[in-house]
N, C-alpha and C positions, 0 to 999 in steps of 0.2 A: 503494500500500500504506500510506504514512504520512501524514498528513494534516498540511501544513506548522502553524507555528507560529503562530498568531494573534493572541498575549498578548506584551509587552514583556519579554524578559528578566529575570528579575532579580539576573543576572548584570555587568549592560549598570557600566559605569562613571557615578559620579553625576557630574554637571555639575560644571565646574571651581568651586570655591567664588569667591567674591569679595572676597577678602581682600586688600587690597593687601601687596604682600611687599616687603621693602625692601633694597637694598642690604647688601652686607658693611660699606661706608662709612661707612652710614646707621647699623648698627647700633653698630659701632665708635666713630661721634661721642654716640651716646645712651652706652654704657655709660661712657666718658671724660666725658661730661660727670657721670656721675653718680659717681665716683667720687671729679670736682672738688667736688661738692655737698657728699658724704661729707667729704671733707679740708674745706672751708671750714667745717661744724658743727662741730666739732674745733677750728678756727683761732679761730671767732667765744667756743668756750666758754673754750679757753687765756688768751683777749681779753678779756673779761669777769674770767678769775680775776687776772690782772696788773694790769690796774686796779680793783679794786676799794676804793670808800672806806672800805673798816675797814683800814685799811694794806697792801693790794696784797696779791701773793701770797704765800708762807713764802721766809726768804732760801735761796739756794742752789738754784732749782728753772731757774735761768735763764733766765725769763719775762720778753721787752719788748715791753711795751706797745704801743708804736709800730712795731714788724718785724712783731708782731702785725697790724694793723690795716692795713699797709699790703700784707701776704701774703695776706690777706683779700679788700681789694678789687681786687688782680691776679690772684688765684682765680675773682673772683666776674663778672670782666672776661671770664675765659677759655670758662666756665662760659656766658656770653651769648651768647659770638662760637659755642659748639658747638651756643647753643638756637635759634639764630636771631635774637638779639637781645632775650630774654628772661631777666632777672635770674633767677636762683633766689630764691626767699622761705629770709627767715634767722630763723632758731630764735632762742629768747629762751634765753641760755644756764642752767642750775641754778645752786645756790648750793652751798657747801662747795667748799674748796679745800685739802684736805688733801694733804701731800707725796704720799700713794702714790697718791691721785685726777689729782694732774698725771701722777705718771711714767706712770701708765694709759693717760691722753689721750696723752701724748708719744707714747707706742708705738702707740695706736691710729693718729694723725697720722703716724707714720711709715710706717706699712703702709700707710696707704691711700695719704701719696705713690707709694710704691712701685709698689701696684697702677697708679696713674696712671701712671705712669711706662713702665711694661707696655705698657698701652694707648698710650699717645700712640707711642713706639715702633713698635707695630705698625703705626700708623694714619702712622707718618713725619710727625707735626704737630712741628716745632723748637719753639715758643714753648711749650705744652703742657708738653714733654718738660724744656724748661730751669725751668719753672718746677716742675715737678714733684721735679727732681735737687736743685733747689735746698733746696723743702723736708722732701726727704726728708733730705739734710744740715743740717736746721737742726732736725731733730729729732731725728735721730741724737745731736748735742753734747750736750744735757741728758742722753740716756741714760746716756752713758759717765760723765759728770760724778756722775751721781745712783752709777752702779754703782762707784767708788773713792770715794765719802763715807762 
C-alpha cells in the first residue's frame, strides 16, 4: 500500500562536527592564564607610572618600582608555565599618571587578582593561587591608604 522511502531523511542527525572540544582543564588553564595577562597589563602600566623620569609617580599612591617589576615577571612566568611555555606579549604602557588614574589601575589590578585567584582555586594550581593572594593584597594597601587620605 505505501511505497517505502527512497530519499534521505531530512530529519536524519548531521554528522558529528569536527571541532576539537577541550577539557574543563584545558579551559580553566586558558581563562587563568588570561586573567594573568589581564593582571600583568595592569602591573606593566602601575611599572611604567612609578618609574617614570619626570619624577616617578605622585607621593602617596604607594607605587614601587621594583615589587612592580618583579610581580610582573613572576606573573609573566606563571602566564608561560599555563601557555605552554609561551611569554605573553606586553603592552607599551600610556602616559598620565594622575592620582585617581593609579587608584583606577589599583582597583582594576585588584579585581582581576581576585578573578585569578577564583580560577587558580578552582583549577587547585598553589603557585597561581599564592601568587594571585598575594597581589590581590598588594593592591588592596594603596586602596585603603588612598581611601583615609
Amino acid at each position: 500500500m505505501y511505497e517505502p522511502i527512497r530519499t534521505k531523511s531530512v530529519h536524519t542527525m548531521a554528522a558529528a562536527p569536527e571541532i576539537p572540544h577541550r577539557s574543563r582543564e584545558q579551559e580553566l588553564d586558558i581563562r587563568l592564564a588570561g586573567q594573568l595577562t589581564a593582571l600583568l597589563t595592569v602591573t606593566d602600566e602601575l611599572h611604567a607610572l612609578a618609574t617614570r623620569t619626570d619624577g616617578g609617580a605622585p607621593q602617596g599612591t604607594g607605587l614601587d618600582g621594583a615589587e612592580l617589576a618583579t610581580a610582573a615577571e613572576r606573573i609573566a612566568e606563571q602566564v608561560a608555565r599555563l601557555s605552554g611555555g609561551h611569554y605573553p606579549l606586553r603592552a607599551e604602557p600610556t602616559d598620565g599618571g594622575t592620582p585617581a588614574r593609579i587608584e583606577a589601575l589599583q582597583q582594576r589590578a585588584h579585581t582581576l587578582a581576585g578573578n585569578a585567584l577564583a580560577v587558580a582555586t578552582t583549577r587547585d594550581d598553589t603557585a597561581a593561587r599564592e601568587l594571585a593572594a598575594e597581589r590581590m593584597a598588594a593592591h588592596a594597601a594603596p586602596r585603603r591608604d588612598l581611601a583615609t587620605a
